[in-house]
C-alpha positions in Angstrom: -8.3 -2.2 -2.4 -9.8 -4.1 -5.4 -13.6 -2.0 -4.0 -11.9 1.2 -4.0 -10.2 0.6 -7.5 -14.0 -0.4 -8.8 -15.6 2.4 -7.0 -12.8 4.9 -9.1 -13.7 3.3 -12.6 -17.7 4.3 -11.6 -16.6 7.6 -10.6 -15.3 8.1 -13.3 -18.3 7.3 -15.2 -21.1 8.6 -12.6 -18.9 11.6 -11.9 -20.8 11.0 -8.4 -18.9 13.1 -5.6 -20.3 11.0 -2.9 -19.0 7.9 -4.3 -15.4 9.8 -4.9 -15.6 10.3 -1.2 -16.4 6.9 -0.3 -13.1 5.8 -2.4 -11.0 8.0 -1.1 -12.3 6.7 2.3 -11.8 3.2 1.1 -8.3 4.1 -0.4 -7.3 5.3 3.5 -8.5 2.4 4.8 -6.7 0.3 2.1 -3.7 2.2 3.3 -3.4 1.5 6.7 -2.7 -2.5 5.8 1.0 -1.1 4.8 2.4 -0.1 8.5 0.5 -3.6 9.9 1.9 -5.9 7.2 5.1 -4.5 7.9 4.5 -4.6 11.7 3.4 -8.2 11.3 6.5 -9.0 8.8 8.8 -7.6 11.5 7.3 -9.4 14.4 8.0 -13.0 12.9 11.7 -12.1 12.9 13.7 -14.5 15.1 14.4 -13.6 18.7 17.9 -11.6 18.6 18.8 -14.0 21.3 21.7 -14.3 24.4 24.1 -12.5 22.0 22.7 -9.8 21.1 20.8 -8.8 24.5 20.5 -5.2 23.6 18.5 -6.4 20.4 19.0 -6.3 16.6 21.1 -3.7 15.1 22.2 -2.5 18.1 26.1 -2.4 19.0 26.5 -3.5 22.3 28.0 -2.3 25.6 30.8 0.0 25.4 33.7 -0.1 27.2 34.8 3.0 29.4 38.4 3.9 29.9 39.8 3.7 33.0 37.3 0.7 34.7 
C-alpha cells in the first residue's frame, strides 16, 4: 500500500500514465489483503463446540409438531 501511495505522489508529479497504471495495479493488489485478513481474523474464532453443532449463529434444530 505504502508503494502504491508513493507511486500516486510521482504521478502526480511525472503525470506518467504507465506508472498510473502500475498504481492502480498495486492499489488492486493492496485490496485483496481486506477479504484474507478478515478470512484469517474469522478463522482464529473458537470452535462453536458440542453446543452449538450446527455452528455459530445458527438456531438449532427445530421441533416438528406432532413427533
Amino acid at each position: 500500500m505504502a508503494t502504491a501511495v508513493v507511486q500516486l505522489v510521482i504521478v502526480g508529479f511525472t503525470g506518467s500514465v504507465a506508472l498510473l497504471a502500475d498504481t492502480i495495479h498495486n492499489f488492486g493488489d493492496a485490496a485483496t489483503a481486506i477479504p484474507l485478513l478478515v478470512a484469517f481474523t474469522l478463522s482464529r474464532r473458537r470452535p462453536a463446540g458440542d453446543r452449538l453443532h450446527l455452528g455459530r449463529g445458527r438456531r438449532g434444530y427445530r421441533r416438528v409438531p406432532g413427533q
